[in-house]
KEVEXPA-967965 format. One record per residue: x, z, y negated of N, C-alpha, C, CB in turn. Coordinates in Angstrom, 3 decimals, decimal comma. Glycine has a CB too. Layout:
<rs>
[[X Z Y] [X Z Y] [X Z Y] [X Z Y]],
...
</rs>
This chain:
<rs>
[[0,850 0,000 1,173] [0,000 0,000 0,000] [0,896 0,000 -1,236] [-0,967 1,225 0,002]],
[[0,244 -0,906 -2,477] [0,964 -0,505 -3,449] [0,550 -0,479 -4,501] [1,827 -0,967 -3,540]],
[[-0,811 -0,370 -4,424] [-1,374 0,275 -5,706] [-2,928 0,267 -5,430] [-0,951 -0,606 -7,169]],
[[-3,206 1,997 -5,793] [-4,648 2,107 -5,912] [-4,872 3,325 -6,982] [-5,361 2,395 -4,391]],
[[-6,029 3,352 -7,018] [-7,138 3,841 -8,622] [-7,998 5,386 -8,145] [-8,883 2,173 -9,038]],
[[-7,579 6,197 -8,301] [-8,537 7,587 -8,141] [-8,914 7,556 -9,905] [-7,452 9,413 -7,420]],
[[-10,162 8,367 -9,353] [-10,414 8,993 -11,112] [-10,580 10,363 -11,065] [-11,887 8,431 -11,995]],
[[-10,237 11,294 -11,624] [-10,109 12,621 -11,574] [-11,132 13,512 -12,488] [-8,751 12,854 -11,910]],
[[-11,940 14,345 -11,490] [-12,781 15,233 -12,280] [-12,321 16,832 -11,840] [-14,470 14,870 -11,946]],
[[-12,679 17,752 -13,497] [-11,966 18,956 -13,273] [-13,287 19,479 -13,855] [-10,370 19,287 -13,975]],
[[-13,938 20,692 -13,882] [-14,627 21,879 -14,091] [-14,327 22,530 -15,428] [-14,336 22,775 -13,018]],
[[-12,674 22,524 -15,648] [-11,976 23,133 -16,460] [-11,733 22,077 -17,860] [-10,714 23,594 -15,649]],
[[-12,152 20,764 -17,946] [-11,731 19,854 -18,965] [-12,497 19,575 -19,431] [-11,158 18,918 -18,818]],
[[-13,393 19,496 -20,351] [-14,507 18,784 -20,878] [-14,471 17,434 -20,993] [-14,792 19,197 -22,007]],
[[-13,466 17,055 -21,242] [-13,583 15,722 -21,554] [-13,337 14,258 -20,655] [-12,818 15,740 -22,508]],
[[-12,991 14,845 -19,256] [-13,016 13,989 -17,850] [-14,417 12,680 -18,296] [-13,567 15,364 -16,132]],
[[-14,205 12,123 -16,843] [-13,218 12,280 -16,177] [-11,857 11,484 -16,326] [-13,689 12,187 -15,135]],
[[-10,941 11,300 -15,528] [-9,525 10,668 -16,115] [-9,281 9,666 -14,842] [-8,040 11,985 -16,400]],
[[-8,412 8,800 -15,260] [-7,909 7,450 -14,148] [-6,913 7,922 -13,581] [-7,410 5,949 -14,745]],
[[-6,218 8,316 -12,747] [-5,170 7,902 -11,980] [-4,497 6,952 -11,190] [-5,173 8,362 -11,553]],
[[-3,449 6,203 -12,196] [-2,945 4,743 -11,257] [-2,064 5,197 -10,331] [-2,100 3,457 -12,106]],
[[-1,977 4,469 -9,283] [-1,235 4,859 -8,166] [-0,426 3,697 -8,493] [-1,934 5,041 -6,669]],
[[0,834 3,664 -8,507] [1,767 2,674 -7,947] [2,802 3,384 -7,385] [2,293 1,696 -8,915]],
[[2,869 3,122 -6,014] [3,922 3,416 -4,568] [3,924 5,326 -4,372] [6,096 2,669 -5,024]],
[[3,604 5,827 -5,383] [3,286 7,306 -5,428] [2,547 7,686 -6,308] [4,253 8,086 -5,544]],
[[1,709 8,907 -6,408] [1,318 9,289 -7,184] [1,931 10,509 -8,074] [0,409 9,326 -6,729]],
[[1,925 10,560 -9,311] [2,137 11,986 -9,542] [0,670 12,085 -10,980] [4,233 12,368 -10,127]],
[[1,046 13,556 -10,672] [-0,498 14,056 -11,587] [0,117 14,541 -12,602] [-1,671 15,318 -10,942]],
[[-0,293 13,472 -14,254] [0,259 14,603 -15,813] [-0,625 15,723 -15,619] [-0,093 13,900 -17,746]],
[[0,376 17,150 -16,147] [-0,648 17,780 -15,801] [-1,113 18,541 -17,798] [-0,090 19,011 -14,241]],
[[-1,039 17,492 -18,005] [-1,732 17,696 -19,266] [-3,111 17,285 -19,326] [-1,071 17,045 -20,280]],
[[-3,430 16,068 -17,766] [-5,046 16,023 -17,832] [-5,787 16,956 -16,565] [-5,567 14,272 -17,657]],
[[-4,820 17,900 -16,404] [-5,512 19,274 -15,684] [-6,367 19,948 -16,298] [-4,669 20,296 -15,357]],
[[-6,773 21,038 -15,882] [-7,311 22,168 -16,373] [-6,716 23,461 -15,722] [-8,734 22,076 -16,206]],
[[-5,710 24,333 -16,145] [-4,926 25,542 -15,518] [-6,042 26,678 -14,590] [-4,115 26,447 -16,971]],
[[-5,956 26,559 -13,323] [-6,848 27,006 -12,558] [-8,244 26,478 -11,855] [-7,018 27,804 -13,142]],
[[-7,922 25,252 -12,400] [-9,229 24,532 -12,136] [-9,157 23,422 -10,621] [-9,545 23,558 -13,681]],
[[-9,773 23,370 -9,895] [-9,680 22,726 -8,747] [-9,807 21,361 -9,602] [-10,792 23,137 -7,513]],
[[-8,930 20,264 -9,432] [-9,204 18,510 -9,578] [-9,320 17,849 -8,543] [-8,182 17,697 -10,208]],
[[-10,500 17,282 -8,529] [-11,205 16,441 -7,601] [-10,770 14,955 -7,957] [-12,817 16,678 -7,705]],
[[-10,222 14,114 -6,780] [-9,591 13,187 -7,158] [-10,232 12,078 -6,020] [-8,027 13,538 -7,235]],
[[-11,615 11,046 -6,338] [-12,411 10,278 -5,900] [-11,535 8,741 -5,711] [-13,643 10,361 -6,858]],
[[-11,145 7,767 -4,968] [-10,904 6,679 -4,687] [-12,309 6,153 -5,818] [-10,810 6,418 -2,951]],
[[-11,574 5,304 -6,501] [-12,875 4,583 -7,430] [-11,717 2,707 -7,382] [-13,204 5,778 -9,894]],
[[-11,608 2,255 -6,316] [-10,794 0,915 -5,916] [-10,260 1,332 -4,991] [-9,801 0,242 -6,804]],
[[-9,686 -0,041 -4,760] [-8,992 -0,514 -3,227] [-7,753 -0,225 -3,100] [-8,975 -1,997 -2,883]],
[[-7,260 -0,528 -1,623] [-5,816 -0,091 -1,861] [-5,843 -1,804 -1,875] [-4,741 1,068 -0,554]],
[[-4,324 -2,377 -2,668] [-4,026 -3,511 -2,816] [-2,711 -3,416 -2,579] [-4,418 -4,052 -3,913]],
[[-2,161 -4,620 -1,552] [-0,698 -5,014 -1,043] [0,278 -5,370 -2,233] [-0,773 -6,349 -0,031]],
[[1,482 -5,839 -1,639] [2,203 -6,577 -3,127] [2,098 -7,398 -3,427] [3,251 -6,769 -3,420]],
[[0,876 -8,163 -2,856] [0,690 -9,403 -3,409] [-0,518 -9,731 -3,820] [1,046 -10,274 -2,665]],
[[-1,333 -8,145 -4,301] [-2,744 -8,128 -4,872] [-3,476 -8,276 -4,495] [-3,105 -8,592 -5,529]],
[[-3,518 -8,644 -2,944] [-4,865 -8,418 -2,019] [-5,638 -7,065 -1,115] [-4,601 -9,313 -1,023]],
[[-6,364 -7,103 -1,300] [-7,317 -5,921 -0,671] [-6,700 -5,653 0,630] [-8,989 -6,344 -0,444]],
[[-6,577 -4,219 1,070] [-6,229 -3,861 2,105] [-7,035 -3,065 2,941] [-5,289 -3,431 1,912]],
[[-7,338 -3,460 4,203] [-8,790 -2,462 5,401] [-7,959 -1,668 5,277] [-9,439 -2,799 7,304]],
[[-8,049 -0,714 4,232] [-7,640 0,631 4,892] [-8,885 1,575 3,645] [-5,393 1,067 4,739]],
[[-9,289 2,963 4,768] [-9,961 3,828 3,540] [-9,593 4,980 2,730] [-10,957 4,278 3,918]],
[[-9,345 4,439 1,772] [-9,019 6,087 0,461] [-9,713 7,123 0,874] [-9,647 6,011 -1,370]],
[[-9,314 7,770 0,599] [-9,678 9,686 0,670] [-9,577 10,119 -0,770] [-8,312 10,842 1,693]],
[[-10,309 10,824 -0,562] [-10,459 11,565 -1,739] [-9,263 12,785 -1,631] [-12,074 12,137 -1,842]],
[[-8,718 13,194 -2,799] [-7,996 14,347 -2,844] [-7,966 15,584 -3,928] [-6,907 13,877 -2,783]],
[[-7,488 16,391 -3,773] [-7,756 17,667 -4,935] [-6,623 18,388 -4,971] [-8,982 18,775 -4,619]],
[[-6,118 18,625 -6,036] [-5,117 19,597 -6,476] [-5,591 20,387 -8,012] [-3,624 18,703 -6,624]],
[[-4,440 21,259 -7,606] [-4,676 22,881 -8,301] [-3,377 22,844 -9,277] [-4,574 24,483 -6,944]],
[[-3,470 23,316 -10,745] [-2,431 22,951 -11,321] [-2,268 24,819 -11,907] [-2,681 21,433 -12,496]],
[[-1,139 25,365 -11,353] [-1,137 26,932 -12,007] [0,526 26,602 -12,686] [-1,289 28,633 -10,493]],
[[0,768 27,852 -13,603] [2,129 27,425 -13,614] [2,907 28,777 -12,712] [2,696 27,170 -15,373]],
[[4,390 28,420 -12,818] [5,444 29,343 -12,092] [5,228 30,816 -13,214] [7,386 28,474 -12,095]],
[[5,650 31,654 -11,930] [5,688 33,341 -12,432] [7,311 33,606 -11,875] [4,206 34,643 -11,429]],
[[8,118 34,424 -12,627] [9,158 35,219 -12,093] [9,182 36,186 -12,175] [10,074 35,090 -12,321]],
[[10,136 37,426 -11,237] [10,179 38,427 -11,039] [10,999 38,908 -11,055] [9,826 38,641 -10,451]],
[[11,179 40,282 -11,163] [13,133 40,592 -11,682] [12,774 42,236 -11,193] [13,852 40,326 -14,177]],
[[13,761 42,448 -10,228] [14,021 44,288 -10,474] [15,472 44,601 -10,203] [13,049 45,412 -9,254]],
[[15,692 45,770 -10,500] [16,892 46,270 -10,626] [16,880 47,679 -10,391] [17,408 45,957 -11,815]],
[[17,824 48,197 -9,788] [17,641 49,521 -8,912] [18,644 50,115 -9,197] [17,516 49,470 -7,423]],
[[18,700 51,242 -9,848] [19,747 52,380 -9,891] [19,830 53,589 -8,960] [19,649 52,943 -11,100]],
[[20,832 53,851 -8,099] [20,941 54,988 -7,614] [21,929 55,997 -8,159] [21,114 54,774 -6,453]],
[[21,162 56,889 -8,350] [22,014 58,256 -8,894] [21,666 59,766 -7,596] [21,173 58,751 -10,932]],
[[23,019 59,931 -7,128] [22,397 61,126 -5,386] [21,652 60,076 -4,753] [20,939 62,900 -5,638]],
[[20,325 60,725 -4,566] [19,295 60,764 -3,708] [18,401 60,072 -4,308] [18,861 61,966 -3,332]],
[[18,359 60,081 -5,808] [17,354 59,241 -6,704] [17,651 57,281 -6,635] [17,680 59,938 -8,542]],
[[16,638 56,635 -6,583] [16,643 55,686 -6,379] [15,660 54,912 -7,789] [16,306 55,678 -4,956]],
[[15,900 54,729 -8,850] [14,807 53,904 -9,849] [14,561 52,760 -9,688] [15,063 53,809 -11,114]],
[[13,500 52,335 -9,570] [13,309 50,689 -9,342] [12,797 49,981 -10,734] [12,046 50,360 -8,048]],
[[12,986 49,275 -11,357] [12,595 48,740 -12,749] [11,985 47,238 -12,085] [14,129 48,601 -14,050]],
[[10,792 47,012 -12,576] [10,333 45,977 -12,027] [9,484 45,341 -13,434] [9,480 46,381 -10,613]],
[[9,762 43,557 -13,359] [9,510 42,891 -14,627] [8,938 41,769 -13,793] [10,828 42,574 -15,741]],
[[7,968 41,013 -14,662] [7,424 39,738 -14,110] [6,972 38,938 -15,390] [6,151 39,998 -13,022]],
[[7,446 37,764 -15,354] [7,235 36,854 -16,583] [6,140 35,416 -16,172] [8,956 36,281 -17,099]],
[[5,165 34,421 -16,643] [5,098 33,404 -16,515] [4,898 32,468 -17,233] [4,673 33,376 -15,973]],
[[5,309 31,068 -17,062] [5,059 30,004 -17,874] [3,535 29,637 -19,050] [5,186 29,048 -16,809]],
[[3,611 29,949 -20,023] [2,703 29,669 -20,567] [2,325 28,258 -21,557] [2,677 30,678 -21,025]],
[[1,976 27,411 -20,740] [1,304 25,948 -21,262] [1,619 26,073 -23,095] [-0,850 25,865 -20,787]],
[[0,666 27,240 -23,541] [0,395 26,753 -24,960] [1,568 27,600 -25,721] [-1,310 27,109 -25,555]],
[[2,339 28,054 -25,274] [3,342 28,795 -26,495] [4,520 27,965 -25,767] [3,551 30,927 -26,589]],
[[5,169 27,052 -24,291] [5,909 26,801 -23,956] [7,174 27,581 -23,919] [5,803 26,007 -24,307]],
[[6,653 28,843 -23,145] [7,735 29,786 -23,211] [7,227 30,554 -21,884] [7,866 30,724 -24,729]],
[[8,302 31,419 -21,392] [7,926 32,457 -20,366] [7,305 34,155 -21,153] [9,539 32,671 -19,362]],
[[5,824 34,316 -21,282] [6,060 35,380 -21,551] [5,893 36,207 -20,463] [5,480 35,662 -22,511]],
[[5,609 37,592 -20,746] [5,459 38,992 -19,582] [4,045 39,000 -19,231] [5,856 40,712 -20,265]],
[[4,029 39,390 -18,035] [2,865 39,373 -17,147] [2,688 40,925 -17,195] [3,101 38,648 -15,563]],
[[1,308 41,357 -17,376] [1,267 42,527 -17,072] [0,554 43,063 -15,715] [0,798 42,996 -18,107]],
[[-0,002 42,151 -14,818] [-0,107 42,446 -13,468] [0,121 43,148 -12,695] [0,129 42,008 -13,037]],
[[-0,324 43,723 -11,771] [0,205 44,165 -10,867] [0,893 43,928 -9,565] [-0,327 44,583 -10,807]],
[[2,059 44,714 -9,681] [3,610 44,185 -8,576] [3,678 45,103 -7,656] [5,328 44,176 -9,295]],
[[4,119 44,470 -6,321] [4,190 45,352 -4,913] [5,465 45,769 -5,111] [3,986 44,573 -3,369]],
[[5,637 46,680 -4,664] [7,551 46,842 -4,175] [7,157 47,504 -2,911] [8,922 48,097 -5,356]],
[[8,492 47,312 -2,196] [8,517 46,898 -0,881] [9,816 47,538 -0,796] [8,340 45,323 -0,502]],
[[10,268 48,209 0,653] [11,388 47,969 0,887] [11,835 47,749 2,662] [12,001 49,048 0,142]],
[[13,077 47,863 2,555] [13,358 47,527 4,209] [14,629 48,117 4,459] [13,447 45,834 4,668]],
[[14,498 48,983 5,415] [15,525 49,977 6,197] [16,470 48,541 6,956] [14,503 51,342 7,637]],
[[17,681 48,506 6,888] [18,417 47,743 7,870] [17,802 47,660 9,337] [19,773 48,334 7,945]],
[[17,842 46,300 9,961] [17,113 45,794 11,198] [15,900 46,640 11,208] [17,967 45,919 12,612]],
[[14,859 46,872 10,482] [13,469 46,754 10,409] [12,898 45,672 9,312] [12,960 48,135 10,123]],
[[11,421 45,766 9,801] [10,695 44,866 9,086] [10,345 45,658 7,244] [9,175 44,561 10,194]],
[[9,660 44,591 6,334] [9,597 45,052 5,238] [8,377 45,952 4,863] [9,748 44,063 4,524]],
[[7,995 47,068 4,234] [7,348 47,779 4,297] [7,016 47,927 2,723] [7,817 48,709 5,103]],
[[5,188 48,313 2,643] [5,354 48,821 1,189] [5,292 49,954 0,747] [4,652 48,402 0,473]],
[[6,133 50,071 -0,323] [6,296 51,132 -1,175] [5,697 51,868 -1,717] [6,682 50,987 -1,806]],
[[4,878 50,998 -2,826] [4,045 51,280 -3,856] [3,273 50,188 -4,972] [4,830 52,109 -4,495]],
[[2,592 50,233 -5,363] [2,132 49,516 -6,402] [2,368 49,579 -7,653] [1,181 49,552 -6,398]],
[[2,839 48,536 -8,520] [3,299 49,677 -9,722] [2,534 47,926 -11,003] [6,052 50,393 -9,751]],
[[2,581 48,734 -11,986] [1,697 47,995 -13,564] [2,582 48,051 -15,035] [0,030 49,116 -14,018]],
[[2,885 47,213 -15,141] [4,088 47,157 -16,282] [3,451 47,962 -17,181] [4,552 45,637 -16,988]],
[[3,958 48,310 -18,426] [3,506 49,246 -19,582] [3,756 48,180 -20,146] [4,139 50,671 -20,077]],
[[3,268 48,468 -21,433] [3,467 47,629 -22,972] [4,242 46,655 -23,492] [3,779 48,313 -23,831]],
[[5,855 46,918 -22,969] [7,029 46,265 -22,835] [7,289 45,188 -21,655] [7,920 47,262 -22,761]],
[[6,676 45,349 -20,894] [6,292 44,658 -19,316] [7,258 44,782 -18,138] [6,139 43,048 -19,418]],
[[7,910 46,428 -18,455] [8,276 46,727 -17,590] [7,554 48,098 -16,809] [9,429 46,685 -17,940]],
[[7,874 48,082 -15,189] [7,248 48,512 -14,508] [8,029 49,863 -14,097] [6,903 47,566 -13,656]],
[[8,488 51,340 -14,125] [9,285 51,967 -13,266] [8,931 52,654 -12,018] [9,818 52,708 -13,901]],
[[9,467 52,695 -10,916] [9,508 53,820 -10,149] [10,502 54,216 -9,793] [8,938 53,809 -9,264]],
[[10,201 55,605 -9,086] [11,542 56,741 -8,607] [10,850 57,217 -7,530] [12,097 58,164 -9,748]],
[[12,289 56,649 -6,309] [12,019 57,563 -4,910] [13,157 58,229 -5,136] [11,914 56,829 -3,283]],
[[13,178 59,413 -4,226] [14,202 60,121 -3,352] [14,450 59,957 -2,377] [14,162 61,067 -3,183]],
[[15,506 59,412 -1,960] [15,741 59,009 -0,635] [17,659 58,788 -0,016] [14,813 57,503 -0,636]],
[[18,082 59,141 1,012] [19,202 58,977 1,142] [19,985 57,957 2,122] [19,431 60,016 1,277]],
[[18,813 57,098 2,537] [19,074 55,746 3,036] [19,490 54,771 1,550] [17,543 55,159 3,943]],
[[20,277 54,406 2,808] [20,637 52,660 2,037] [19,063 51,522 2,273] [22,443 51,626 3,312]],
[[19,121 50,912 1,375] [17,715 50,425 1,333] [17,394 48,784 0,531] [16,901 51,685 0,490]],
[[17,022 47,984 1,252] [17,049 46,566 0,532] [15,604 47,113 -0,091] [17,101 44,849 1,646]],
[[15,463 46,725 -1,540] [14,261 46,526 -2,282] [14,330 45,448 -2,822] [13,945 47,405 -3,176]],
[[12,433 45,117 -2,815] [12,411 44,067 -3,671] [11,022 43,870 -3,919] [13,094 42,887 -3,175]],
[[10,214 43,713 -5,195] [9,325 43,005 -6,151] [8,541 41,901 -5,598] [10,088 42,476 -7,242]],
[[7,347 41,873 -5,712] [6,188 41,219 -5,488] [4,993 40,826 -6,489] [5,744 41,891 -4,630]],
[[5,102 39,777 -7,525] [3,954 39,280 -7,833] [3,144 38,329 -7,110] [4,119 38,883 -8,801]],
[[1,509 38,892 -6,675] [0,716 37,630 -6,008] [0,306 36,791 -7,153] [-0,679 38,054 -5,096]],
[[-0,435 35,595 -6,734] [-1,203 34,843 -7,373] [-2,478 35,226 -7,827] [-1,292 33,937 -6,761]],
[[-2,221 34,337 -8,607] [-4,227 34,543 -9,671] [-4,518 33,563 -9,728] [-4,594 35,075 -11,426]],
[[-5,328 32,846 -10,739] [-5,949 32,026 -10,667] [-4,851 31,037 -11,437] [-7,304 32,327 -11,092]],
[[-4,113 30,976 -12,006] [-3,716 30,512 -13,058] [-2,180 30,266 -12,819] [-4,106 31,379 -14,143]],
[[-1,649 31,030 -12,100] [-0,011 31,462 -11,646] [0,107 31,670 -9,856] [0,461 33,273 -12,526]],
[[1,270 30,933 -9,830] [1,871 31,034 -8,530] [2,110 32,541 -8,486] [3,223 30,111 -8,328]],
[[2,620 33,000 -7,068] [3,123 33,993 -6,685] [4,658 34,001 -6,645] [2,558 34,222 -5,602]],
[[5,234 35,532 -7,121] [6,927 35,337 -6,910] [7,294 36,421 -6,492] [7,870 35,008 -8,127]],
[[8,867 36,476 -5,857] [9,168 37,468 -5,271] [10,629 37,836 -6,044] [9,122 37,197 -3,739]],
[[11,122 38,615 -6,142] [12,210 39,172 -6,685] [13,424 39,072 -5,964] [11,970 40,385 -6,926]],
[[14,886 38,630 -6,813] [15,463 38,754 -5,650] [16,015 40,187 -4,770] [16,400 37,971 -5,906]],
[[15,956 40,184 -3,557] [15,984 41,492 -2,956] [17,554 42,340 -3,752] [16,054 41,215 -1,000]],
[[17,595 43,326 -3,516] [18,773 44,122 -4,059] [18,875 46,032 -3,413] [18,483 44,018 -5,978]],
[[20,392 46,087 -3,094] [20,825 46,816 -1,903] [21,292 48,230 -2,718] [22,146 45,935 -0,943]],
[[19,978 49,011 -2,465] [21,055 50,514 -3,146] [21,100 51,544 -2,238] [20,439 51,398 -4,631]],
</rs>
């Protein structure tokens, strides 16, 4: 195939619906998304060869979801037995084109050497959009940060870190 025609309807756009040309791939601007909005993407033409003739084959319809990326950040101090976990989560925001702070709520997790990962606690950034906790504990201990998804933002994980 090398070229066919979806038209795209979203929930989230008022002003749909929109064309999508296919030539040899598709990709979706996602400036004619709607952030969180399911896009319904209808075959409205044929598939056509490279030499502009109709091809027996049948389009499908398809749908994609346009959220943007979230990151996650913690950092762990041990002092003795005390263990602080500082936990931050930022995401892409369309209309300021910047990462700001998420104030969501983040899992932390941790994992004892050769066991599986376990959770911790739940924790909710304050004002600044950072999150703290404090265990006591005298294991060595991989931790690490958990934002899920919403409607709007992927899910991210932190990178793990050994105190």
């Amino acid at each position: 195939m090398r070229y066919a025609t979806w038209t795209g309807t979203s929930s989230g756009l008022p002003d749909g619906p929109y064309t999508l040309d296919c030539h040899l791939n598709c990709s979706v601007n996602v400036a004619f998304t709607a952030l969180g909005a399911t896009e319904t993407w209808t075959p409205s033409g044929p598939a056509l060869d490279w030499k502009g003739h109709v091809m027996p084959v049948k389009l499908l319809p398809g749908y994609s979801l346009t959220k943007v990326k979230s990151v996650t950040g913690l950092s762990a101090v041990r002092r003795g037995t005390k263990v602080t976990l500082t936990a931050s989560a930022t995401y892409y925001s369309p209309g300021l084109q910047k990462y700001v702070r998420s104030h969501g709520r983040m899992l932390l997790m941790y994992q004892d050497p050769g066991k599986p990962w376990r959770t911790l606690t739940y924790v909710t950034p304050n004002s600044s959009g950072l999150a703290t906790y404090t265990i006591t504990t005298n294991r060595a201990r991989t931790y690490q940060a958990y934002l899920p998804s919403t409607a709007t933002t992927w899910y991210s994980y932190s990178p793990a870190v050994l105190r």
